[in-house]
N, CA, C and O atoms as a DFTB+ gen file, in Angstrom:
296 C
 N C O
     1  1       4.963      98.212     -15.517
     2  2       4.359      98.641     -14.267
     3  2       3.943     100.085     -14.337
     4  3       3.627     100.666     -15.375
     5  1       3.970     100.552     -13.257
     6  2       3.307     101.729     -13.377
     7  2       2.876     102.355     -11.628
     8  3       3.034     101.514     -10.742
     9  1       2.424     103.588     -11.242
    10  2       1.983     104.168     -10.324
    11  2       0.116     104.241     -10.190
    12  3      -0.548     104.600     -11.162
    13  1      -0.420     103.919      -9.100
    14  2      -1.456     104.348      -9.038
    15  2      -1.894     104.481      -7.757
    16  3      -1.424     103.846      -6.813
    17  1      -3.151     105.618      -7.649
    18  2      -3.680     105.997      -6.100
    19  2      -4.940     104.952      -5.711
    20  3      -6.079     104.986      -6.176
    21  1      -4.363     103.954      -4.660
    22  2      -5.549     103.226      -4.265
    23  2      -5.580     103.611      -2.762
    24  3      -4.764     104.263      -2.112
    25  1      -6.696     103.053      -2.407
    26  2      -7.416     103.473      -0.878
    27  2      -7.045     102.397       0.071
    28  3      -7.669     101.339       0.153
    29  1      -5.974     102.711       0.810
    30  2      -5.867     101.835       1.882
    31  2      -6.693     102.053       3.013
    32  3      -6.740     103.135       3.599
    33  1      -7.385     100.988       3.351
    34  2      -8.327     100.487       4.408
    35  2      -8.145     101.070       5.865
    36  3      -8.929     101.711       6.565
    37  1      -6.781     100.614       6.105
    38  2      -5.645     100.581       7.475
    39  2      -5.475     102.025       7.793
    40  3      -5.570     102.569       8.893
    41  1      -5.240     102.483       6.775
    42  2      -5.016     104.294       7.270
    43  2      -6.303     105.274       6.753
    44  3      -6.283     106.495       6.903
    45  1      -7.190     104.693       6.254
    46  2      -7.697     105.312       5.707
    47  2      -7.830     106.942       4.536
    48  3      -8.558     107.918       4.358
    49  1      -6.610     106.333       4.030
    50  2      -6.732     107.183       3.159
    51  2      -6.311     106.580       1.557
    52  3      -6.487     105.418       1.192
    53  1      -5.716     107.685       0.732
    54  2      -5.295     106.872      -0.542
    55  2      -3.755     107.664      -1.185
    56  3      -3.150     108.726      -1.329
    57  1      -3.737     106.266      -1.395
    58  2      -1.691     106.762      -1.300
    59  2      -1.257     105.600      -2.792
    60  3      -1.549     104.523      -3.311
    61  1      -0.276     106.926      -2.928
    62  2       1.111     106.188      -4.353
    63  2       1.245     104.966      -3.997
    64  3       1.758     104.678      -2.916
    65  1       0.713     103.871      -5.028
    66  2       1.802     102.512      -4.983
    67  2       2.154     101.744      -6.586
    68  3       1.589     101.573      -7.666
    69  1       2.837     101.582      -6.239
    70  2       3.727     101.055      -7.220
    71  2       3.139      99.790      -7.705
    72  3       3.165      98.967      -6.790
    73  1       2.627      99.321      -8.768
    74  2       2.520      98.432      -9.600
    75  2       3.173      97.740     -10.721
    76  3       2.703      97.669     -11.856
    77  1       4.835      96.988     -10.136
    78  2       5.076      96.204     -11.393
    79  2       4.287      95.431     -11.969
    80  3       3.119      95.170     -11.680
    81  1       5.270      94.853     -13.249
    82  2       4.729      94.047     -13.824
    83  2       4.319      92.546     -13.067
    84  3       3.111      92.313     -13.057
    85  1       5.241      91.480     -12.417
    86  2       5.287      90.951     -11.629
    87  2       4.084      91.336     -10.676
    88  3       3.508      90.346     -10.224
    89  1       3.573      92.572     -10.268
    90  2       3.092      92.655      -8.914
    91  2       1.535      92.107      -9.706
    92  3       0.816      91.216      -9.253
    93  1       1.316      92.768     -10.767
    94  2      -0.014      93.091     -11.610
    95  2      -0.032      91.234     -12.062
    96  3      -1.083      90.666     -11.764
    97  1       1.043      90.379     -12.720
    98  2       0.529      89.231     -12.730
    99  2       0.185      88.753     -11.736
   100  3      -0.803      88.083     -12.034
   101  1       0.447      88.626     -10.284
   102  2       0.183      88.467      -9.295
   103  2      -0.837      88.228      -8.950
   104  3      -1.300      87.114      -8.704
   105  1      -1.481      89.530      -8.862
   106  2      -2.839      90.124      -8.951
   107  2      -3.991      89.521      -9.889
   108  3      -5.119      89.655      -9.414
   109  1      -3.919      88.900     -11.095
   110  2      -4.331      88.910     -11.900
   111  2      -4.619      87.433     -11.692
   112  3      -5.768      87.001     -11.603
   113  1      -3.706      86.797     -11.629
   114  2      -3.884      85.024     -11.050
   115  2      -4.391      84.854      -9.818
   116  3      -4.735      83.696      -9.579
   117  1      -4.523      85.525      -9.087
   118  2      -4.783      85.727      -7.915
   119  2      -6.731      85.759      -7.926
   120  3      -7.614      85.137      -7.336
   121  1      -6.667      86.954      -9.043
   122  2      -8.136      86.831      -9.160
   123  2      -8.840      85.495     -10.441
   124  3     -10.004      85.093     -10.460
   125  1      -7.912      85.138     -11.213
   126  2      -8.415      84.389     -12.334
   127  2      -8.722      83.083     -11.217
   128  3      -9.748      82.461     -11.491
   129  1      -8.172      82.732     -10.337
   130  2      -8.439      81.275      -9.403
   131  2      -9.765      82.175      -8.849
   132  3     -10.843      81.837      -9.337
   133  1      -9.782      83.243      -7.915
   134  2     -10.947      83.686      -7.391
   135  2     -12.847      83.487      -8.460
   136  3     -14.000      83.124      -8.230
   137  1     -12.116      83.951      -9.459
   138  2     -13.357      83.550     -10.313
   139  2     -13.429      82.209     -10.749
   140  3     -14.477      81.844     -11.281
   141  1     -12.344      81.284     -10.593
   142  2     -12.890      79.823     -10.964
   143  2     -13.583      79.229      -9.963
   144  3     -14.379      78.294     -10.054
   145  1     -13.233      79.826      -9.001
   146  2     -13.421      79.101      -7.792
   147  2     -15.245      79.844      -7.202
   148  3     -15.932      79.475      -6.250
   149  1     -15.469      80.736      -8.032
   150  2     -17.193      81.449      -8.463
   151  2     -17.807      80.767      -8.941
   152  3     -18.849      80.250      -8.540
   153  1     -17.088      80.603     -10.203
   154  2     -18.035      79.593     -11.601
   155  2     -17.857      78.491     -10.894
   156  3     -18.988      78.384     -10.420
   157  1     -17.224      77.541     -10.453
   158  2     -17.363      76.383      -9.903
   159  2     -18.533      76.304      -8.592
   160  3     -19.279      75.350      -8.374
   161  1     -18.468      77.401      -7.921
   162  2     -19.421      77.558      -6.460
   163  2     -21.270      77.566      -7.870
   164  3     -22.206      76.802      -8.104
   165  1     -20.964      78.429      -8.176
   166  2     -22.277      78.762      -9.575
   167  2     -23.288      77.620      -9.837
   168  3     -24.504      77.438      -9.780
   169  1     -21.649      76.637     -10.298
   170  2     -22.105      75.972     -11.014
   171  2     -22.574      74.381     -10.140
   172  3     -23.300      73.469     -10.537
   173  1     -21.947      74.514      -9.058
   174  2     -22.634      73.614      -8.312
   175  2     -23.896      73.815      -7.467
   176  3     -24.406      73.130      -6.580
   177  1     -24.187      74.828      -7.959
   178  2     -25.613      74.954      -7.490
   179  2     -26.827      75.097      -8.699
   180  3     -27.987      75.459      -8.501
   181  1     -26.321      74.774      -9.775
   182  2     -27.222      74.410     -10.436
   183  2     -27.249      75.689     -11.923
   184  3     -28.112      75.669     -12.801
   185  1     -26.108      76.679     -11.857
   186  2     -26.163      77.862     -12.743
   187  2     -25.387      77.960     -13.479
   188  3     -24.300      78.277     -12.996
   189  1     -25.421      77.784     -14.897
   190  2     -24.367      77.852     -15.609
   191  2     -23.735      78.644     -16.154
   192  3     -22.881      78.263     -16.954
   193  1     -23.905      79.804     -15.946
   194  2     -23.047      80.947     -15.730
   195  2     -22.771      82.138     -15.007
   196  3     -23.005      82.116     -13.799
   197  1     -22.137      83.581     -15.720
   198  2     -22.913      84.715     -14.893
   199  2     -22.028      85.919     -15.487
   200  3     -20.820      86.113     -15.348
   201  1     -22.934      86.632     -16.151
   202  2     -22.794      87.426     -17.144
   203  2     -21.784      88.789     -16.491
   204  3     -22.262      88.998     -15.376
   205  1     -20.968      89.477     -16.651
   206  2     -20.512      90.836     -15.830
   207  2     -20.722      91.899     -16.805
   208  3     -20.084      91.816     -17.856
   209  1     -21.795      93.238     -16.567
   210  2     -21.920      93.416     -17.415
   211  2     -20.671      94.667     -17.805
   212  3     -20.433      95.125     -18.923
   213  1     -20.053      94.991     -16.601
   214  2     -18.999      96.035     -16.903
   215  2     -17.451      95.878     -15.891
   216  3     -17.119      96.075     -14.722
   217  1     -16.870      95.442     -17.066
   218  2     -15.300      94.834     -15.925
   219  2     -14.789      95.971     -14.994
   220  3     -14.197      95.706     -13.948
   221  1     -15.044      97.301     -15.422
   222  2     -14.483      98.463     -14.509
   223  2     -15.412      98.530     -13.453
   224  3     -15.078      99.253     -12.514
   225  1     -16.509      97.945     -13.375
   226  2     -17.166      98.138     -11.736
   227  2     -16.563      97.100     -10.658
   228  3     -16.533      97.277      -9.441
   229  1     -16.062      95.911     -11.411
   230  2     -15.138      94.951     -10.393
   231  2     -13.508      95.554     -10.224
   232  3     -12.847      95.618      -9.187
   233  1     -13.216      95.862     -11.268
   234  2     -11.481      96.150     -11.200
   235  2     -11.585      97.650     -11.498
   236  3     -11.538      97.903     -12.702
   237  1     -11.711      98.677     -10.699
   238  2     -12.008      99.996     -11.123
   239  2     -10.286     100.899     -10.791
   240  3      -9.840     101.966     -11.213
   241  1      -9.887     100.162     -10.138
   242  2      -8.026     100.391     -10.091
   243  2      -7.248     100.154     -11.125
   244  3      -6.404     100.940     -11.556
   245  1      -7.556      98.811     -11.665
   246  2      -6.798      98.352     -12.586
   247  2      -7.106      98.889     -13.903
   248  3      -6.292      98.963     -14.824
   249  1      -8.343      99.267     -13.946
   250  2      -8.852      99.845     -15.012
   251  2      -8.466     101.253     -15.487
   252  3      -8.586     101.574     -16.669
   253  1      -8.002     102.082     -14.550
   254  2      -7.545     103.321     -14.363
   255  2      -6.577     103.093     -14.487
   256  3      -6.340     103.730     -15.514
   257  1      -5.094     102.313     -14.054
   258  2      -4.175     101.961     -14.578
   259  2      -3.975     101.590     -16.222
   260  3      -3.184     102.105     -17.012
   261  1      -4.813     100.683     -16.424
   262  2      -5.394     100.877     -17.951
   263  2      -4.744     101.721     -18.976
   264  3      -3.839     101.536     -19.789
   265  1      -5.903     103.216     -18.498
   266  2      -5.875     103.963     -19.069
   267  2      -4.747     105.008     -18.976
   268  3      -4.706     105.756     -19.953
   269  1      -3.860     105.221     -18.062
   270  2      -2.892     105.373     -17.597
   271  2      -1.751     105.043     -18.939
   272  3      -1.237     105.667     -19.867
   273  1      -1.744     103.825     -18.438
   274  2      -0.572     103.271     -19.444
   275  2      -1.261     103.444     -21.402
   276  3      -0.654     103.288     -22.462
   277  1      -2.387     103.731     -21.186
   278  2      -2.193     103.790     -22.885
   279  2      -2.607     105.216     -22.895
   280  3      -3.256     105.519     -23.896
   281  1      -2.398     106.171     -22.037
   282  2      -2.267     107.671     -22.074
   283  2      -0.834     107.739     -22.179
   284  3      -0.475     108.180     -23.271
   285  1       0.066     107.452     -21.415
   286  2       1.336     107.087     -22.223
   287  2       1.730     106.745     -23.067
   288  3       2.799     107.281     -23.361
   289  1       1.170     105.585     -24.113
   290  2       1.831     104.947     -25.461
   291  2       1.485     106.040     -26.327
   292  3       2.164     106.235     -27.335
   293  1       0.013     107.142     -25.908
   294  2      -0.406     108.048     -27.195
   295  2       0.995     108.981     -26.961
   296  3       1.243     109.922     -27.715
């Protein structure tokens, strides 16, 4: 896990939260159904795919966490 500053909506501002491991699989299945449930919408309309061309413009938190944790392993 790990710490990172995201932007809560509700207060509008951006505050420490805590990211276990647990919390981050969570998260992660959470979105892997969200995108099946894309490619399936996609694909019933006739499109067989859909290219992303940069994962940090969708997950730009997690991505910073990322880098985070392997600024630590150096």
């Amino acid at each position: 896990g790990g710490m990172l500053k995201v932007w809560d909506p509700e207060r509008k501002v951006r505050r420490l939260t805590w990211f276990s491991s647990s919390r981050i699989k969570k998260i992660n299945r959470e979105e892997q159904e969200r995108v099946e449930k894309m490619i399936n919408t996609f694909r019933s309309i006739g499109l067989d795919y859909l290219v992303i061309s940069d994962q940090q413009q969708i997950y730009p938190q997690m991505a910073q966490l990322a880098r985070i944790r392997r600024g630590r392993k150096n």
